[in-house]
N, C-alpha and C positions, 0 to 999 in steps of 0.2 A: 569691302562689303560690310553694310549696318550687322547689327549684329541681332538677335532676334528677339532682343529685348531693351529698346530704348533706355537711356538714362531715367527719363522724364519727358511727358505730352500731356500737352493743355488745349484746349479748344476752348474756345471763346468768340462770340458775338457782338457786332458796334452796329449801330444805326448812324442813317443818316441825319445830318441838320441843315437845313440855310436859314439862313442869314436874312434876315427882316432888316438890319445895318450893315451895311457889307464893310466884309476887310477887302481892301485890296492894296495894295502897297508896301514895299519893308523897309524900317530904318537900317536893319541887319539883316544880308541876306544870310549869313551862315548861321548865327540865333533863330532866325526866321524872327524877327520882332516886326509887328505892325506900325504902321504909320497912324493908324487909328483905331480905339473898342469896337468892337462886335457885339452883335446881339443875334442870336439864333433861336428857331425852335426845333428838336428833336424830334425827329418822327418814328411811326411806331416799329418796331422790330419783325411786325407779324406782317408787313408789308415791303418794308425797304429794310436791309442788312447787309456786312459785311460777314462772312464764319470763316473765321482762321483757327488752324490748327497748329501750335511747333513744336517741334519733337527735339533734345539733344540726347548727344550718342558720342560716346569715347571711338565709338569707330568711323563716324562720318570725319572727312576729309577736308572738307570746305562748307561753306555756308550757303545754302541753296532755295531758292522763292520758285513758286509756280503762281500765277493769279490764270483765273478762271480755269484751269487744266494746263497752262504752256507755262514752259519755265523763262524765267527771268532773267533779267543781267542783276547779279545780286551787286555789282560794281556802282548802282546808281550811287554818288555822293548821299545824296541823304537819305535813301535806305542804310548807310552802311552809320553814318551818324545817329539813324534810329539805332541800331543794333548796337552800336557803340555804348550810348545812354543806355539803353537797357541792362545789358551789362554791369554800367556802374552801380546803377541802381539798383538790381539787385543783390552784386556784392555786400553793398553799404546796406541795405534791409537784411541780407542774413547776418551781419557783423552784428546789426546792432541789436539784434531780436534773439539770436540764440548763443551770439559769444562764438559759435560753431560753421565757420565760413569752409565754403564746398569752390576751394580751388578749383577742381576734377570738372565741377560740372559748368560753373565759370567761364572755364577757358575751352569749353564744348565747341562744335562749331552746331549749328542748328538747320535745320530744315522747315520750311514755314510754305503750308497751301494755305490760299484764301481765293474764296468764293465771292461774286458776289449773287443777288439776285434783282438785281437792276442794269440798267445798261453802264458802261463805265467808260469815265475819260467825254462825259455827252453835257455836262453841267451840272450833275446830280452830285455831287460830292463825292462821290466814291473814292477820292483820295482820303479825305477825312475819315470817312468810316473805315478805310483799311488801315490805315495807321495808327487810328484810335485799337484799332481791332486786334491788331502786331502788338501793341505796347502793351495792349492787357493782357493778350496771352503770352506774351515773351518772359516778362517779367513773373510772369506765375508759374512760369519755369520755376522759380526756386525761391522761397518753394513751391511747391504745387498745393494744391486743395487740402490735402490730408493732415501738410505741415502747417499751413494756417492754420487748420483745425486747433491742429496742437499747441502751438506756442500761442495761441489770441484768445481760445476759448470757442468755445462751439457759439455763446450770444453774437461774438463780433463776424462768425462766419455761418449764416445761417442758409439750408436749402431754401430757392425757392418756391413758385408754384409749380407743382408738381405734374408735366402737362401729359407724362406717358409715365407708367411702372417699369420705374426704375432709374428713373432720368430725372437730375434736378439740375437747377441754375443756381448761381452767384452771384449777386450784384455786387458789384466792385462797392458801392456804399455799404455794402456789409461787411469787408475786409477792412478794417481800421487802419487810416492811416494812408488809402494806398493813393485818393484820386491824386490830393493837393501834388505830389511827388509825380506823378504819373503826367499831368497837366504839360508840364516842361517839358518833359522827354516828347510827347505826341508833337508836342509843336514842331519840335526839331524834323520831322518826320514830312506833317504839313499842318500847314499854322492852323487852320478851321479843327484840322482831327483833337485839339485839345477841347473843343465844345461837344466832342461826341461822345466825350467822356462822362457826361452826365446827362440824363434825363430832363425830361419838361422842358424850359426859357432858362436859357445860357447865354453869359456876357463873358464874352473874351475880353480882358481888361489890356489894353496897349502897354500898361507899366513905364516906367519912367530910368530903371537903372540900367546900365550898359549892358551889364552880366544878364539881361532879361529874368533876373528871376522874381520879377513884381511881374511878368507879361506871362497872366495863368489865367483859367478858366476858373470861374462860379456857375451858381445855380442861380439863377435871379426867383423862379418858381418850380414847383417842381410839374410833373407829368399830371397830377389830377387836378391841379390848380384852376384849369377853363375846359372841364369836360365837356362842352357845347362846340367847341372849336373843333373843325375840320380843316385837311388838306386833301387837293385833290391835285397830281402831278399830270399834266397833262404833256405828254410823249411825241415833240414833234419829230427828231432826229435821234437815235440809240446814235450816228456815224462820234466816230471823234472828233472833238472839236480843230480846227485847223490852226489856232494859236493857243497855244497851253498856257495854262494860269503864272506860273512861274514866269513864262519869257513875256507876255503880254503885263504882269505887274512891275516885271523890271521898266519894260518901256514907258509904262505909264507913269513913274516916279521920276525918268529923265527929263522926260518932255512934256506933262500934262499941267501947266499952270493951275488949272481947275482941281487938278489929284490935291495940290498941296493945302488950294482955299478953301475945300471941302473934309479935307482932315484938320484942320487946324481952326473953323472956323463956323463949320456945320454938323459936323458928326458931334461931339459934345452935348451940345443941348438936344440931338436927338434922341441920345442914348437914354438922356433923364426922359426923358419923355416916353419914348416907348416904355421903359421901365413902369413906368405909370399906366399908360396904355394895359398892359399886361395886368399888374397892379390892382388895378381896377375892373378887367373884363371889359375896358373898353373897347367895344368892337369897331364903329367907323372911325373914329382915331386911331387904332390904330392899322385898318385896313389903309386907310389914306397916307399915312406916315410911310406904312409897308412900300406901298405903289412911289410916292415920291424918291424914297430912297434908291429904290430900284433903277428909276428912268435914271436919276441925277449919279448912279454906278456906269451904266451905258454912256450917258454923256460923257463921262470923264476917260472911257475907251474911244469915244468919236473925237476927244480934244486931243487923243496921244497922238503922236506922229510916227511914222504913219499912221492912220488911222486902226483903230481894232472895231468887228462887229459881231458881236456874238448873236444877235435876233436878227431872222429872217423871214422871209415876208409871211410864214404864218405865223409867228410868235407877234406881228405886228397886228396881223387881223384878232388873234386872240386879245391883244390890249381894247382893241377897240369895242368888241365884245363883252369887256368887262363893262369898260364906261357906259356904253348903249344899255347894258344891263341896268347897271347903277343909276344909270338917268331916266329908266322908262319905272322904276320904283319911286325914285325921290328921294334913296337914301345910299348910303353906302354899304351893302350889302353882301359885295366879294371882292376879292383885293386882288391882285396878281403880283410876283416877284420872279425876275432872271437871275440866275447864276451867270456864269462863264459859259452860256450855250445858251442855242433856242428853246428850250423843254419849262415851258412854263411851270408855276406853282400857284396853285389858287388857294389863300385862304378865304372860307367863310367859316356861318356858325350851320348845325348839323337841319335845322329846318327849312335853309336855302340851297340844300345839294340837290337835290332830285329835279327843283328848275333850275337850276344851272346846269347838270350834265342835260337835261332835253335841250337846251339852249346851245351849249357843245355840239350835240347829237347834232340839231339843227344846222349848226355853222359847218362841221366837217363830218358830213356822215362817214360810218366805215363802209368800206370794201365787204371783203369776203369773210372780216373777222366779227358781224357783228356779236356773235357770240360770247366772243373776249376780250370786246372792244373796252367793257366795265371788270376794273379788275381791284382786289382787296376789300375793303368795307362793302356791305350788300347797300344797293341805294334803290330802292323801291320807284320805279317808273312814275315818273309824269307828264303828263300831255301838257305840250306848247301853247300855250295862250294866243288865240289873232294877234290879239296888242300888243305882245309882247314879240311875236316874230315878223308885225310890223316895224316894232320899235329897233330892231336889230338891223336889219335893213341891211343881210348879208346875204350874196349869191353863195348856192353850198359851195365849198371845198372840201368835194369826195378825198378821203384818204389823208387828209391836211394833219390834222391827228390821229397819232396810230393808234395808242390806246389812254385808257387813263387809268393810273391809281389811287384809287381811295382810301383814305388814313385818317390817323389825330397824331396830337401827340403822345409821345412815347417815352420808356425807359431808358437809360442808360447801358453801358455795354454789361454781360452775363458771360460768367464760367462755365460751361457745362460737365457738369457732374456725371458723363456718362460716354465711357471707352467708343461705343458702338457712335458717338457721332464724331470721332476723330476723322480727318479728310487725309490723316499720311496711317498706312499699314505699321505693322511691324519694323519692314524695313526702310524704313523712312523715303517713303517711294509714295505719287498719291495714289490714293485703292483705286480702283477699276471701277469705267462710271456705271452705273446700276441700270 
């Protein structure tokens, strides 16, 4: 039995990212090394997140995970390679920071609840953000907040916005020293969660040495860089997906001719390019760049054999939706991007949301939810143009999308500064839901 006062508990927050270039494929499955860079944008935290909490304890027994309330097989391979890295890394930062290494707390075993507040296992990254989310707060196991304090200096560890009395956050950029290190370990976990480690436009670099440790995450910009820019998540399926990313990228690198012409020969020059896109604030290059990447990921799951399909026939009518949109303007105005699922991502800029969600509204009205059909950022109603729901020239599909989220980009992942939002009690058990 824990005993009634933990070693050390950390609680910490990751957002989600996709991918505007997708990864998919590994040279190394056990490094988790890509076959191609990545390029991501991070979304806000006030909208999509991960919140994990770990606790170690000299008297827990074994190592134990709940995600969303049910516990876990803490046996998964690379969960246990996450905790593994964690571990060293921590050793190796208390060695070198205070001379003063905490065997005891080291060889702890840990307890770890994570939340999400999106659906998970649907295309939305949720691996990413929880692993991103594990490695921040695992490794802040030791030390914790108080001893960063100490040994860094309060500049390198600063509160931040202060959103309740008594409650502060940490940006991992304010702990010196910790993403570049931190970058590797996530990967190991799942190769996206090392882009969730930073805020704004992230380019997961493929790297080039065996040992993967050139295959890390940057910030290409950060969070306020295109404060004009919107996402809007639009929610066809919460179910899980029926091929997991893992077994569907293995097959894709046996069999997909196209996987290897498209890493080797397309991604490259689109990386520089989006970079610039961003760079720049260009918006229909890089909505169009968005969109092509996206179709030409899907391609290369319909080239695998057997075939993979992660878009279903609403994710197909939302495409056409977009175009129809785009073509009855004259310009490129909204973009759309798939993950590993049907649940689109729409980027535009913040002056084209409110005719796009009518346009939405239009294509799949809600059911019984119209209520909460709009969820996150407030988007101020707008009436449907004739021309413009002639120019769509779609019969409704009541219920087609279930809801939408509305975002920008966002932060990187945060420490929380405050006991009252840990998700394990005392005894390393999660509290009772409220």
């Amino acid at each position: 039995m824990a005993s009634e006062k933990p070693l050390a508990a950390v609680t910490c927050t990751a957002p989600v990212n996709i991918a505007v270039i997708k990864y998919w494929g590994k040279r190394d499955e056990e490094l988790v090394l890509p076959i191609n860079s990545s390029l991501s944008v991070t979304l806000h935290q006030d909208q999509l997140k991960t919140t994990t909490t770990a606790v170690i304890s000299k008297d827990f027994t074994e190592d134990r995970i709940w995600l969303n309330g049910r516990e876990e097989d803490v046996g998964q391979p690379r969960l246990q390679a996450c905790l593994r890295e964690i571990r060293c890394l921590a050793r190796k930062r208390r060695n070198s920071r205070d001379g003063d290494p905490l065997p005891s707390s080291l060889s702890c075993k840990v307890h770890v609840a994570s939340v999400n507040n999106f659906p998970t296992a649907a295309g939305l990254a949720s691996s990413a953000a929880g692993y991103a989310c594990l490695v921040a707060a695992g490794v802040g196991l030791s030390p914790v907040i108080p001893v960063l304090k100490r040994l860094m200096g309060e500049k390198h560890c600063r509160p931040g916005v202060q959103d309740q009395p008594g409650q502060h956050t940490y940006t991992l950029a304010r702990v010196y020293g910790v993403e570049s290190d931190l970058s590797e370990v996530a990967r190991r976990g799942s190769g996206s969660a090392c882009r969730s480690l930073y805020g704004g436009f992230v380019e997961w670099q493929m790297g080039e040495q065996a040992d993967g440790k050139d295959s890390i995450a940057r910030q290409v910009a950060p969070e306020s860089h295109w404060p004009e820019l919107r996402v809007l998540i639009l929610v066809v399926s919460a179910e899980k997906k029926l091929t997991g990313s893992t077994v569907g990228m293995r097959a894709s690198v046996e069999t997909s001719p196209l996987l290897r012409f498209r890493a080797e020969s397309v991604v490259p020059a689109r990386m520089a390019e989006m970079a610039r896109c961003i760079r720049e604030r260009d918006f229909p290059s890089f909505a169009q760049l968005t969109m092509k990447d996206s179709n030409q990921f899907h391609a290369t799951c319909l080239d695998t054999f057997p075939p993979i399909s992660y878009l279903n026939a609403i994710s197909w009518r939302i495409i056409h939706l977009v175009h129809r949109f785009n073509a009855h303007h004259g310009d490129t105005k909204v973009a759309y991007t798939f993950d590993a699922g049907p649940n689109a991502v729409i980027f535009t800029l913040d002056d084209t949301v409110a005719e796009f969600v009518a346009a939405v509204w239009h294509g799949f009205p809600p059911g019984s939810n119209g209520d909460t059909f709009l969820k996150g950022l407030q988007v101020r109603p707008a009436p449907l143009s004739a021309e413009l729901q002639a120019a769509l020239a779609m019969e409704p599909t009541p219920g087609g999308v279930k809801y939408i989220i509305v975002t920008q980009v966002g932060p990187g992942p945060q420490i929380l500064d405050d006991p009252c939002a840990h998700l394990l009690g005392p005894d390393g058990l999660p509290k009772p839901a409220a």
